[in-house]
C-alpha positions, 0 to 999 in steps of 0.5 A: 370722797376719796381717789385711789388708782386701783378700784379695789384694795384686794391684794391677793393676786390670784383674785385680781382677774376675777375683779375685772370679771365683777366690773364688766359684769356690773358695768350696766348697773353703774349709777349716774347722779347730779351734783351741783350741775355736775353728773357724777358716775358711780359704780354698781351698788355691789360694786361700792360695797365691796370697793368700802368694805376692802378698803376698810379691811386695807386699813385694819392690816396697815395701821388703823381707820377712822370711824367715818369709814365705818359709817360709809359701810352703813350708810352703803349697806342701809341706801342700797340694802333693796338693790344688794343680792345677798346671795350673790355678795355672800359668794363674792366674798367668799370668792375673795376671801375675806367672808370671815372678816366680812362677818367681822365687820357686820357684826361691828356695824350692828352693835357699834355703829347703829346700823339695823340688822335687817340692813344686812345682806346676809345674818351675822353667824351666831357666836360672831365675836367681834367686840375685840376688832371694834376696841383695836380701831377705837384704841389705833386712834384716827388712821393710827396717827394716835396709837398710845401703844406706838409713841417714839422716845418724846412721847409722840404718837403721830408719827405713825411710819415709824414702826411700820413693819412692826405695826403691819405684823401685828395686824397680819397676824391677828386678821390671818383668821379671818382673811388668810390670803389678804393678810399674806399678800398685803405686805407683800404687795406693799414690799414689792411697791417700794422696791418698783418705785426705787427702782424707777 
């Protein structure tokens, strides 16, 4: 379980009013549980997807994730897969962007994680190469706290924030391709985040 005070990890601020349109539109879907006599609430399944999937996206542009991540998209995709209108999440993406990424990320789960084919709410193009994303995860390490590629002079890897600028760069770069507006606007949001919590 996670917490976060923003739904969804979009940066881009051109999308941001289209979100609050997609909550209102799913509010009558969201799902209630019962946990250890406690009534959870959960938003709509489309809405769940898309909160994972972001934040993964989120992630690969700062300093990495964990495979358990991964797993959260799957199993999403593989609870819900009768309840998602592909279609409709298809254009939800597009919509946001980062459709090209998403394929990434499908093609990722199928042949990396285990997640069948027919779970998809939509096919992976022909010719998706995603083999290069799965290989940055793995060598990043757990949240990028192992990054071999990213050590301070005694050897350290853990110590992650230390080239942060340089690490997001890197990142920013190679997912533009594939989500150009969410690659721009990430470290924007980010710069602009700290420069507000200096100030206030």
């Amino acid at each position: 379980m996670e917490h976060h005070k923003r739904m969804f990890d979009i940066h881009n601020p051109f999308c941001y009013g289209y979100l609050q349109r997609l909550k209102k539109q799913f509010h009558q879907n969201t799902l209630r549980k019962q946990c250890l006599g406690n009534e959870l609430i959960l938003p709509a399944p489309m809405l769940m997807i898309v909160q994972v999937n972001a934040h993964i996206l989120k992630h690969l542009l700062a300093f990495g994730l964990g495979i358990r991540q991964l797993c959260d998209s799957a199993r999403l995709y593989y609870t819900f897969q009768a309840e998602v209108d592909g279609a409709m999440l298809q254009e939800i993406y597009r919509k946001l962007g980062i459709l090209s990424w998403i394929h990434l990320l499908h093609a990722v789960l199928v042949k990396h994680i285990g997640l069948p084919e027919e779970a998809l709410p939509f096919p992976v193009p022909a010719g998706t190469a995603a083999d290069w994303m799965f290989e940055e995860i793995w060598q990043s390490g757990n949240f990028g706290f192992h990054d071999e590629r990213f050590k301070d002079q005694h050897g350290n890897s853990a110590l992650r924030r230390k080239q942060a600028g340089q690490r997001i760069w890197v990142n920013v770069k190679k997912y533009f391709k594939y989500a150009p507006m969410e690659a721009i606007s990430f470290p924007v949001v980010q710069y602009m985040s700290k420069i507000k919590a200096k100030v206030s």
